[in-house]
C-alpha positions as CSV (number, residue, x, y, z in Angstrom):
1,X,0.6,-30.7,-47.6
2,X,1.1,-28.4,-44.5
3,X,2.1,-25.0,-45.3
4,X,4.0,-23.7,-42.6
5,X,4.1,-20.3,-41.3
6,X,7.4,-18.4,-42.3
7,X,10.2,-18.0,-40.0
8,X,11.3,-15.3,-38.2
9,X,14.9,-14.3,-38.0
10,X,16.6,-13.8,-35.0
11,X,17.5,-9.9,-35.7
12,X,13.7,-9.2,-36.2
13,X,12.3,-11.3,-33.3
14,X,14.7,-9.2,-31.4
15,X,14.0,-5.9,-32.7
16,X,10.8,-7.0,-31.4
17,X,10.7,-8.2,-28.4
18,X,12.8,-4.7,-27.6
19,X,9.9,-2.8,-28.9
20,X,7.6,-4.9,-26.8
21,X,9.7,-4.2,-23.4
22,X,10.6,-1.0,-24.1
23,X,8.5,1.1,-21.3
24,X,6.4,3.9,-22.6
25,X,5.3,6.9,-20.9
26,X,1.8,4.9,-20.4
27,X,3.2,2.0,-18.8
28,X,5.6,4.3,-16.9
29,X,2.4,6.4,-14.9
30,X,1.0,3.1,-14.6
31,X,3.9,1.7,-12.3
32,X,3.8,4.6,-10.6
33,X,0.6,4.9,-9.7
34,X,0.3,1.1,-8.5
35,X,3.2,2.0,-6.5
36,X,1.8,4.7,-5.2
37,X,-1.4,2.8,-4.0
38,X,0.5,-0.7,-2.8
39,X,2.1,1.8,-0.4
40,X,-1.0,3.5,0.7
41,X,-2.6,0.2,1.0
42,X,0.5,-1.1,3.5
43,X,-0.1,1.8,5.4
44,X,-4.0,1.1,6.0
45,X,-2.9,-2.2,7.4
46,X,-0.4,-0.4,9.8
47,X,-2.8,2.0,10.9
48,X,-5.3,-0.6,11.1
49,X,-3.1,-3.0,13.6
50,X,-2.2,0.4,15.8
51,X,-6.2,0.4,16.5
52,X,-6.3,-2.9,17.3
53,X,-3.3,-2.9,19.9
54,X,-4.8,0.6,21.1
55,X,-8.6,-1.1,21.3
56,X,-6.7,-3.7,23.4
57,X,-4.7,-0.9,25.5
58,X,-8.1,0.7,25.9
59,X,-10.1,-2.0,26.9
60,X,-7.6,-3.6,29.8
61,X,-7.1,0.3,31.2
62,X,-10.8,0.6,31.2
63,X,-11.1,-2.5,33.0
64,X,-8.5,-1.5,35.4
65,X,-10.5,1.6,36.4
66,X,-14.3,0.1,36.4
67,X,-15.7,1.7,33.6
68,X,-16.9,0.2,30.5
69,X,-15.0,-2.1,28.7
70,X,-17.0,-1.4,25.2
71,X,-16.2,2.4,25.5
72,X,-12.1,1.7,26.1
73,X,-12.6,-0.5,23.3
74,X,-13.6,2.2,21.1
75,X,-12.0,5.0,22.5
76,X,-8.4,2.7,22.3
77,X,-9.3,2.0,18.8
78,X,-9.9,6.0,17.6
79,X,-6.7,6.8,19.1
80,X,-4.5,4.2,18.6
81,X,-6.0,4.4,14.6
82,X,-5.7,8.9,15.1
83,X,-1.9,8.6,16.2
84,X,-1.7,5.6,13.0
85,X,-3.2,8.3,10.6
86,X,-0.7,11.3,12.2
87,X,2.2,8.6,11.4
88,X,1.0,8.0,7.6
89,X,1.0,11.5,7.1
90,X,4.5,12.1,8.6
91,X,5.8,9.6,6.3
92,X,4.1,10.5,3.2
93,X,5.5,13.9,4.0
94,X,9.0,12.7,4.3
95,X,9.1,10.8,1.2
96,X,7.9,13.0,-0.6
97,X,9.8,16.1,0.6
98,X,9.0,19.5,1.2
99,X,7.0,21.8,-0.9
């Protein structure tokens, strides 16, 4: 003989499956907080492609004008990534809003 497990009415599985879904101050900070750092992390990648297009920039100017192609390399990357960071922070500023 197999016992079976009791079943569950419909009222009480709902009851608590609402329980279960029903977001909690916990669970609220913890979305925000992830959305908080998925947008910081998008930004990164912005920033990071604006060094790379300004390493390029740097590098074909510096070419141009006979000096160094490693130094407009780095010196396209720092600004190009610089004017990247300035942006972030602009942003950041406008969505959150003034103080």
């Amino acid at each position: 003989m197999d016992k079976q497990p009791p079943r569950m009415d419909a009222d009480r599985a709902d009851a608590i499956a609402r329980a279960f879904l029903q977001p909690t101050p916990e669970r609220k900070a913890n979305r925000e907080r992830q959305a908080r750092e998925d947008w910081h992390e998008r930004e990164k990648r912005k920033v990071a492609g604006l060094a790379l297009v300004g390493m390029a920039i740097g590098a074909a100017v510096t070419h141009q004008l006979g000096y160094r192609f490693t130094e407009g390399v780095i010196w396209g990357g720092l600004a190009g990534a610089a004017l990247g960071w300035l942006w972030i922070g602009w942003r950041a500023r406008r969505r959150v809003g003034p103080a």
